[in-house]
C-alpha positions in Angstrom: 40.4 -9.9 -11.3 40.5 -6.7 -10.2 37.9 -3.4 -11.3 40.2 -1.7 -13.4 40.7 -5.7 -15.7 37.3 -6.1 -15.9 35.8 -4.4 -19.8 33.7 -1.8 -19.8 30.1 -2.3 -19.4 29.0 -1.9 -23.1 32.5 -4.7 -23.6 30.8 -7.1 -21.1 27.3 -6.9 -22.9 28.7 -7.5 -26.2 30.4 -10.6 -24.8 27.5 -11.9 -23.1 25.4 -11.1 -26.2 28.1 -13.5 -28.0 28.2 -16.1 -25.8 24.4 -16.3 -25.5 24.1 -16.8 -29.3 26.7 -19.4 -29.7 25.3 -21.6 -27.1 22.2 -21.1 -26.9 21.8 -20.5 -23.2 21.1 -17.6 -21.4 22.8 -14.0 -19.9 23.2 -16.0 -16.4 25.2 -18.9 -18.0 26.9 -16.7 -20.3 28.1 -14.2 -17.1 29.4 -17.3 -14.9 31.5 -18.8 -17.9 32.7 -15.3 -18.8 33.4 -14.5 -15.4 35.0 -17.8 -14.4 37.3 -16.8 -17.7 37.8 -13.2 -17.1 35.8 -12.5 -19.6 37.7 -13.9 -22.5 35.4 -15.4 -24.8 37.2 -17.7 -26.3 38.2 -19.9 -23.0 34.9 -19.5 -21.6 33.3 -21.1 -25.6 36.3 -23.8 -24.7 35.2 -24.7 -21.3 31.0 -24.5 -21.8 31.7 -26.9 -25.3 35.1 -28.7 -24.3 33.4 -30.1 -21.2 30.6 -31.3 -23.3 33.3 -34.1 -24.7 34.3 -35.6 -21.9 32.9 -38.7 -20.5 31.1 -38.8 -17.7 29.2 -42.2 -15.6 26.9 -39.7 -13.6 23.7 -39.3 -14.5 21.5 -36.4 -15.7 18.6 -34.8 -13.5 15.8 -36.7 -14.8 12.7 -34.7 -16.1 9.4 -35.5 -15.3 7.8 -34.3 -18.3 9.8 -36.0 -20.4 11.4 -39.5 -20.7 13.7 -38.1 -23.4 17.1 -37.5 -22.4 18.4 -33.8 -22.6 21.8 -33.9 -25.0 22.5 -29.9 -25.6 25.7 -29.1 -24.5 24.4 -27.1 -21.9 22.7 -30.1 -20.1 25.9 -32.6 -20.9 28.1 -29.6 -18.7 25.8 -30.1 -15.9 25.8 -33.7 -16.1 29.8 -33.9 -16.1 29.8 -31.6 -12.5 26.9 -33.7 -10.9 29.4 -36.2 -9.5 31.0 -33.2 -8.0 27.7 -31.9 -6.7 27.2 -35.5 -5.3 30.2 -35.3 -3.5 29.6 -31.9 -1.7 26.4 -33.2 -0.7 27.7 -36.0 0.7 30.0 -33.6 3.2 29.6 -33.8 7.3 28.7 -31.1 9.0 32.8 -30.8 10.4 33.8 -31.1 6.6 31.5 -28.1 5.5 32.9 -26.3 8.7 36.4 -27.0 7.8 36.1 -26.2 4.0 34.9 -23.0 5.3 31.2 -23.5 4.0 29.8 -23.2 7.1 30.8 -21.3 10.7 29.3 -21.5 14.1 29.9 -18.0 14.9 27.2 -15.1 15.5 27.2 -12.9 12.4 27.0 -8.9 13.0 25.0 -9.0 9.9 23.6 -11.0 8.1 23.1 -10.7 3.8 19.4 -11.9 2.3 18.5 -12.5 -1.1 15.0 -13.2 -2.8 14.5 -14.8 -6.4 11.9 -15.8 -8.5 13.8 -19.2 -10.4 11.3 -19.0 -13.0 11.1 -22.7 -12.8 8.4 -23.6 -14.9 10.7 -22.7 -18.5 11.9 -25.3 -19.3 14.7 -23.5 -21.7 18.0 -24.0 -20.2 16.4 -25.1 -16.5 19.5 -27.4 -15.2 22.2 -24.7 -16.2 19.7 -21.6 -14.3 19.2 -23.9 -11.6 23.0 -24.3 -11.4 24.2 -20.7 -12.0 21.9 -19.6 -9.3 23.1 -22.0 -6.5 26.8 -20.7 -7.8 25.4 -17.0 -7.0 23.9 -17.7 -3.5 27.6 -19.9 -2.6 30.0 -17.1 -3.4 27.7 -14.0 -2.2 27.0 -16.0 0.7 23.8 -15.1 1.7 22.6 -16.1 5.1 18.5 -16.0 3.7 16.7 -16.9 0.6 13.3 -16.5 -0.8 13.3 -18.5 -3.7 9.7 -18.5 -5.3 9.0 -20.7 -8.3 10.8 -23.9 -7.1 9.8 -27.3 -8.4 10.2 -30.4 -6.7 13.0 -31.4 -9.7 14.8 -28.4 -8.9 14.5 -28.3 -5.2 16.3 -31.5 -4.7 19.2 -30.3 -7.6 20.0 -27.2 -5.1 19.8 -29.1 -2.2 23.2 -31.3 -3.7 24.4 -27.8 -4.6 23.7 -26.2 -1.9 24.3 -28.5 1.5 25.2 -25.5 3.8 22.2 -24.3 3.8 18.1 -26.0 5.2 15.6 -25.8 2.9 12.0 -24.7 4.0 9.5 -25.8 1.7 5.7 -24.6 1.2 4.9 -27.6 -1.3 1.5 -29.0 -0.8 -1.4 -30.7 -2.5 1.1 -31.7 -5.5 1.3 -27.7 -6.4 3.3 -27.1 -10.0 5.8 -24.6 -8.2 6.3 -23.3 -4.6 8.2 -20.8 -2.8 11.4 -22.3 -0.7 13.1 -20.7 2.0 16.9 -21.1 2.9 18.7 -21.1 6.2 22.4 -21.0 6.2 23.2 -23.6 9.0 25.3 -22.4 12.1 24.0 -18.8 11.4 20.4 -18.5 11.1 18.1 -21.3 13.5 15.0 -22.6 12.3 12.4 -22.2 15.3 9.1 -23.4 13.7 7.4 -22.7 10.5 3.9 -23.0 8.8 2.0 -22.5 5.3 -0.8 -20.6 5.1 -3.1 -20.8 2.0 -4.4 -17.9 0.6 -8.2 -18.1 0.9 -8.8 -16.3 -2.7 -6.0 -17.5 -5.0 -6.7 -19.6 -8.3 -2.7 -20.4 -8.1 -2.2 -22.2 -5.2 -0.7 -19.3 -3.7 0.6 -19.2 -0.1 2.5 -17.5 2.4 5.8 -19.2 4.0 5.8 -18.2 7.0 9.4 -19.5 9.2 9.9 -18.6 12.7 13.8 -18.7 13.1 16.7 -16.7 15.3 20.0 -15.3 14.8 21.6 -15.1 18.2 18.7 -13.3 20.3 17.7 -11.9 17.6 13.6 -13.5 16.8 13.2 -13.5 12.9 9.5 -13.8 11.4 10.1 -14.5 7.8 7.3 -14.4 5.4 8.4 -15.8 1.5 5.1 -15.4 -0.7 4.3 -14.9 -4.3 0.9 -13.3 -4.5 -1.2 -13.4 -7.3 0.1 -13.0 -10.8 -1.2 -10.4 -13.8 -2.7 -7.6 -14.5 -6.3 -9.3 -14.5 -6.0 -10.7 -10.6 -5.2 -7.2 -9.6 -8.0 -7.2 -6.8 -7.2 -10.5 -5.4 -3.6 -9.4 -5.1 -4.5 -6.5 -3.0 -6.5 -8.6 -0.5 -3.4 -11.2 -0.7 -1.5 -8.3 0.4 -3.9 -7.1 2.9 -3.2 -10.3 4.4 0.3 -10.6 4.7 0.3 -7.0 6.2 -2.5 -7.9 9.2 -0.4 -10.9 10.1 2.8 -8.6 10.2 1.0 -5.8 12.0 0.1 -8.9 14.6 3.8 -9.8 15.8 5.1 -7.5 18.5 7.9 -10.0 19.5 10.1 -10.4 16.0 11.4 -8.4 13.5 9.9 -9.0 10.4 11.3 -9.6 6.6 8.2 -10.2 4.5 9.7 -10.2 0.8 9.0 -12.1 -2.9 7.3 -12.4 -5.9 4.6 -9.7 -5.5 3.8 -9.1 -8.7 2.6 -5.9 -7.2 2.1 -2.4 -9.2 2.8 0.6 -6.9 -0.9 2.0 -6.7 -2.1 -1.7 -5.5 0.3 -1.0 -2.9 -1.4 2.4 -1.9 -4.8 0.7 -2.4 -3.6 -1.9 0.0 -3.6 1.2 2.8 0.3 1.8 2.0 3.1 0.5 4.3 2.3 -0.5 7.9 3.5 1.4 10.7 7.2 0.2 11.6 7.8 -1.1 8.0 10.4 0.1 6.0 11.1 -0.6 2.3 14.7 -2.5 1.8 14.6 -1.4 -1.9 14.9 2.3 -1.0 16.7 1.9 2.2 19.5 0.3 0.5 19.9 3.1 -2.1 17.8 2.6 -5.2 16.1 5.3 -6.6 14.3 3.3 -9.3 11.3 1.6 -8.0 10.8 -1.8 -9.0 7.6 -2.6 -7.9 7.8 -6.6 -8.7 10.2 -7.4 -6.2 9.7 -6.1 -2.6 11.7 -6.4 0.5 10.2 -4.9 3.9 11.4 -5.4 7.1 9.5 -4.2 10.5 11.9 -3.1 13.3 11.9 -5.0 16.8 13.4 -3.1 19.4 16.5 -5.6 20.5 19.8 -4.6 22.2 21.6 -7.4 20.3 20.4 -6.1 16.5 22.2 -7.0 13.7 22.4 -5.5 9.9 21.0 -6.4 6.8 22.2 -6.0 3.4 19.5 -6.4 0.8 19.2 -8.0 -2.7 16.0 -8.1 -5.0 17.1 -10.3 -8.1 15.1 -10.2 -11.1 
């Protein structure tokens, strides 16, 4: 579809408006069937309900809170496309190469993405889960932060997502985590670690993944600090943290980027940006500050550099 097909943006809000009442889902739901439809609501009603009536022998993503199966339609669309999600996870590594999932060429960039999956709602959770994984295939990302991953949805985007290893900071039977993603054949996991923050109530930590592009040494550093307005100071120290590990590397370039829950004078508390750091926010053109989501990368001098392009997803 080209630009000049797609409706206006007050056209495409209406439709998403619609399609989120009808169903009872959500905006994300509502923009992949729209999209998939060209935004004609009636096909996309037809495919979210019509595939609801078929018959299907797979079965559901079981919930741990709950023995009671999930029947909205929602949940009976996802359970009609996890035999197809089975299969793709059951691809080689020369089948994902061949289906074009997967290359073993050096990028000249590479595209990064961080994401809070708001995992612990349970409204709608399977068809998120599933619209998200559809977002990070076609974009094509080559890094994810994913914060507020469960161990139910980790393994439901690990049989949507098979290109990609997943990095995982679960410990001590923690509700949610933060997950990193690697897109094999592009980016090479080196070594990794979690590192508990000493002062957090939340089981807070900081994913730290030592990985390379090429020659290029990659420090990547997924955390979500602290939450509210009420754990303000602990944040700051949290934050304080990550930065004195940063400002430690002299041998990587550095993406440190997640759920910060961070409000801009914490950030000036904090000491403001470390020497070297730039903001990916601002450096990729966004005048509006949103100080939830941050993305900073520290430069490493390297012949061989490559470029980034940026996404903060709320």
């Amino acid at each position: 579809m080209s630009d000049e097909e797609i409706p206006e943006a007050a056209e495409c809000q209406r439709l998403v408006e619609n399609f989120v009442e009808i169903t009872d889902t959500n905006e994300a739901v509502a923009q992949c069937f729209l999209q998939d439809n060209h935004w004609e609501l009636e096909r996309s009603l037809e495919q979210f309900f019509g595939s609801a009536q078929l018959e299907s022998d797979s079965k559901p993503l079981a919930r741990k809170s709950s023995p009671v199966p999930d029947e909205s339609p929602g949940a009976k669309h996802l359970k009609l496309e996890s035999a197809q999600d089975e299969a793709r996870s059951s691809l080689s590594l020369p089948e994902l190469i061949k289906s074009s999932k997967l290359t073993d060429k050096r990028p000249s960039h590479f595209r990064f993405l961080t994401w809070n999956l708001d995992g612990m709602e349970p409204k709608c959770l399977k068809i998120r889960i599933k619209a998200a994984a559809k977002v990070i295939e076609k974009e094509g990302y080559d890094i994810v932060f994913l914060q507020e991953v469960t161990e139910e949805t980790q393994k439901y985007l690990e049989t949507l997502l098979p290109q990609y290893v997943f990095i995982s900071a679960n410990s001590d039977g923690a509700p949610y985590y933060c997950i990193t993603l690697l897109k094999i054949f592009c980016v090479y996991q080196d070594s990794y670690k979690v590192l508990p923050f000493t002062n957090s109530v939340m089981g807070r930590n900081i994913l730290q993944v030592y990985a390379h592009i090429g020659e290029i040494k990659l420090l990547l550093m997924n955390v979500h600090l602290e939450s509210t307005k009420e754990f303000s100071t602990q944040r700051i120290v949290q934050l304080k943290e990550c930065f004195k590990i940063a400002n430690e590397i002299n041998d990587a370039n550095i993406i440190f980027a997640g759920d910060l829950n961070l409000r801009d004078k914490e950030l000036a508390e904090a000491g403001g940006l470390p020497e070297k750091f730039f903001d990916a926010w601002n450096a990729c053109g966004c005048k509006k500050r949103v100080p939830v989501y941050m993305g900073l990368f520290k430069k490493f001098k390297s012949s061989n550099a490559v470029k980034v392009s940026a996404k903060m997803s709320l």
